[in-house]
C-alpha positions in Angstrom: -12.1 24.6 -41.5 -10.3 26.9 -44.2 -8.2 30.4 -43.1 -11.1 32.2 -44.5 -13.7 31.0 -42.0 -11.3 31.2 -39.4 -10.7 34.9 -40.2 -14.3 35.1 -39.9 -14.6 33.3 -36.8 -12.2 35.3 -35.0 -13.6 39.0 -36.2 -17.2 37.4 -34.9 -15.8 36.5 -31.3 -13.9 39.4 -31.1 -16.8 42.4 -31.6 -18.0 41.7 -27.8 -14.4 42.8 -27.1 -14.5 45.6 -29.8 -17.6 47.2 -28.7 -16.4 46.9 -24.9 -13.1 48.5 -25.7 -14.7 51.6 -28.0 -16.7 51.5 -23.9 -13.0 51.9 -22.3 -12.4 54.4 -25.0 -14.9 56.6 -24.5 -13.9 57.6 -20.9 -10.6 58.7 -21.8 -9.6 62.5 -21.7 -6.4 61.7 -23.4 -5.2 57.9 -25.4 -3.5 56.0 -23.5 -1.9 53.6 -25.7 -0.1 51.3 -22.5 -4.0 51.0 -20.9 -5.6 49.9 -25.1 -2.1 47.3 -25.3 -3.1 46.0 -22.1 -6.2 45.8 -22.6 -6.3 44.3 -26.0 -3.3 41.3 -24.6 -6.7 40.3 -21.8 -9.6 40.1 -24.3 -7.1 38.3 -27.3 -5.7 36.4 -24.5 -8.8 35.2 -23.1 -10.4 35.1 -26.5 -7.7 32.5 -27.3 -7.9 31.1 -23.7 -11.3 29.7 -23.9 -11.3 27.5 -26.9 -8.3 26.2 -25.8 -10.4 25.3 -22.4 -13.1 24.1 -24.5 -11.1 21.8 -26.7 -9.2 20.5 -24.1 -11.9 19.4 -21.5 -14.8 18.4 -25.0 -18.5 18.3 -24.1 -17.7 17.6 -20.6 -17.1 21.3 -19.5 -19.8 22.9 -21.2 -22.3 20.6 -19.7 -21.8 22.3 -16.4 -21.4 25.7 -17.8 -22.7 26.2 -21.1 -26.4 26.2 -18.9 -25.0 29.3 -16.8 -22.5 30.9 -19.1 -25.1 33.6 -20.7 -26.1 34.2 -17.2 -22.4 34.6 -16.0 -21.8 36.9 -18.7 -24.9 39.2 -18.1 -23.9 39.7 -14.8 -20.4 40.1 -15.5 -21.1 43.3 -18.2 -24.3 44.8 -16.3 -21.9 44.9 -13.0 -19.2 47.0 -15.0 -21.6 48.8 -16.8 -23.7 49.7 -13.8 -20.1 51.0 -12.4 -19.5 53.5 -15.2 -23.1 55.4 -15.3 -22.3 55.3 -10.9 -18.8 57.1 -11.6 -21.0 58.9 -14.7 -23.3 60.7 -12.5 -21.7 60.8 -9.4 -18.5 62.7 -10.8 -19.7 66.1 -10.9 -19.8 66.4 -6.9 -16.3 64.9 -6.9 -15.0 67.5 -9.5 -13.5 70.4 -7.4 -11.8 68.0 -5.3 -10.4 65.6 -7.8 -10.1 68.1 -10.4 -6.5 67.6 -12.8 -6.1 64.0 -11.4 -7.6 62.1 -14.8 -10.4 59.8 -15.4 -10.7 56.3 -14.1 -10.4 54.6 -18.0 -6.9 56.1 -18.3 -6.0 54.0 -15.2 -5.4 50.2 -15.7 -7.6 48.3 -13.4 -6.7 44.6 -14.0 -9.5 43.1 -11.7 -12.1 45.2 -14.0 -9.9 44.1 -17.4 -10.4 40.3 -16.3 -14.1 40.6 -15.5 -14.7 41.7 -18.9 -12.2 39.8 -21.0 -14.0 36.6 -19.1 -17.6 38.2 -19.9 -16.6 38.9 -23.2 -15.1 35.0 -24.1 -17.2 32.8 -22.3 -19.0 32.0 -25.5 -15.3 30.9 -27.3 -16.1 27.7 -24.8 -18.0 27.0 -27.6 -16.3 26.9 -30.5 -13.4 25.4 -28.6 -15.9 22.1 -28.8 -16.7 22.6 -31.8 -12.5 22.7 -32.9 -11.9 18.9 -31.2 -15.4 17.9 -32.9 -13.9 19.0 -36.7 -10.6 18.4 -35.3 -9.2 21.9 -36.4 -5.5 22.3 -35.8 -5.8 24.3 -32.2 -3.1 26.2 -32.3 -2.9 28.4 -35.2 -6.6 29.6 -35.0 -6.7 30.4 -30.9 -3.4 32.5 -32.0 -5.8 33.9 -34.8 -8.6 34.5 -32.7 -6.0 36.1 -30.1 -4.0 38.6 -32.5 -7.5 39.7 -34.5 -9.0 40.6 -31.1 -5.9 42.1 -29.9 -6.3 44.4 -33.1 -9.9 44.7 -32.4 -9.6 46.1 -29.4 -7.2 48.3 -29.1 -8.6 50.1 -32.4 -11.7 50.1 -30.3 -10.3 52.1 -27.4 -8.9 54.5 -30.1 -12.3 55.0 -31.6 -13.7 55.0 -28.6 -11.7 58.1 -27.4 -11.9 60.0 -30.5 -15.6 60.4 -29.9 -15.6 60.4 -25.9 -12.8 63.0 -25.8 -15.4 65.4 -26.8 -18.5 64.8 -25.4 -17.0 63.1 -21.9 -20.0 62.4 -19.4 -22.4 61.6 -22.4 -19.8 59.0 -23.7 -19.1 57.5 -19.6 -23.3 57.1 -19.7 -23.3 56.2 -23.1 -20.6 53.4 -22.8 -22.7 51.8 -19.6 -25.5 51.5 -21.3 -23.7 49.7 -24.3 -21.6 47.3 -22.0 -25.3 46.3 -19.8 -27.1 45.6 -23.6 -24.3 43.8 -25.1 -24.5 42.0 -21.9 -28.4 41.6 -22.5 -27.8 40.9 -26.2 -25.7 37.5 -24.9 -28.5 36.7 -22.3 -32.0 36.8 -24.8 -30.0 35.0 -28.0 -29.1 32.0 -25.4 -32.4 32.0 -23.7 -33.9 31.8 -27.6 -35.4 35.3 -27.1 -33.6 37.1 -29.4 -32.8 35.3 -32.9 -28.9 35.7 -33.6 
């Protein structure tokens, strides 16, 4: 496997993490740069994580989860996308009494970063097979696939709050609905529903 499909690779596994964090962009009032970096170090982290998992424990491993692991990661993105249309449309009664103390996605929440960073890589399982199978040198493309997601995502919390910063609770409702499709997307293409 050349750099060139490599480069590919990684931009591919990384767009689950690029579209959630344009998601965690989109609820921002003002960029938070610490809350993208730490963001983007879970999903390239975990993105370069899981094929290490893969490689290391072969066919094995995926014959116990590779049967579940569209169904984990449905669950994983509906449960955090059902959170932000909640907080979406239950914030206006909240308002006048939290009013000034800033939104949620400006916090960092590491038990929500590591749901998603594992929702988002559970496919990299995958192709973490598939490197011991063509016997691809592991450690220069999972520190690819890490750094090109890293990138990924924390431009995708800067997009994300250029167009959220304007248009606040349609951008909250907005990014729920993305994170429980994306999470639907994952589901119908491994149940054969949906051609890739």
């Amino acid at each position: 496997m050349g750099l060139a499909e490599l480069v590919l690779l990684a931009v591919g596994l990384s767009m689950d993490a690029f579209a959630v964090s344009i998601c965690k962009g989109l609820g921002m009032k003002k960029i938070n740069f610490k809350v993208a970096v730490v963001l983007g170090l879970f999903f390239g982290g975990f993105q370069a994580g899981m094929p290490v998992i893969g490689w290391a424990l072969g066919s094995q491993f995926m014959g116990i989860i590779g049967p579940i692991d569209h169904w984990i990661a449905f669950i994983l993105l509906a449960f955090i996308g059902g959170k932000m249309l909640w907080e979406a449309f239950t914030e206006d009664e909240d308002e006048d009494e939290d009013e000034g103390d800033g939104k949620d996605a400006e916090k960092i929440n590491l038990g929500e970063y590591l749901i998603l960073a594992i929702a988002t890589s559970i496919d990299a399982l995958a192709v973490g097979i598939s490197f011991a199978a063509l016997s691809v040198d592991i450690v220069p493309a999972v520190s690819l696939i890490g750094v090109i997601t890293f990138i990924f995502s924390v431009a995708g919390v800067a997009i994300g709050h250029t167009f959220g910063a304007r248009y606040e609770k349609p951008a909250t409702i907005v990014g729920g609905v993305v994170l429980i499709l994306i999470g639907l997307k994952i589901l119908l293409e491994h149940l054969g529903i949906l051609a890739i």
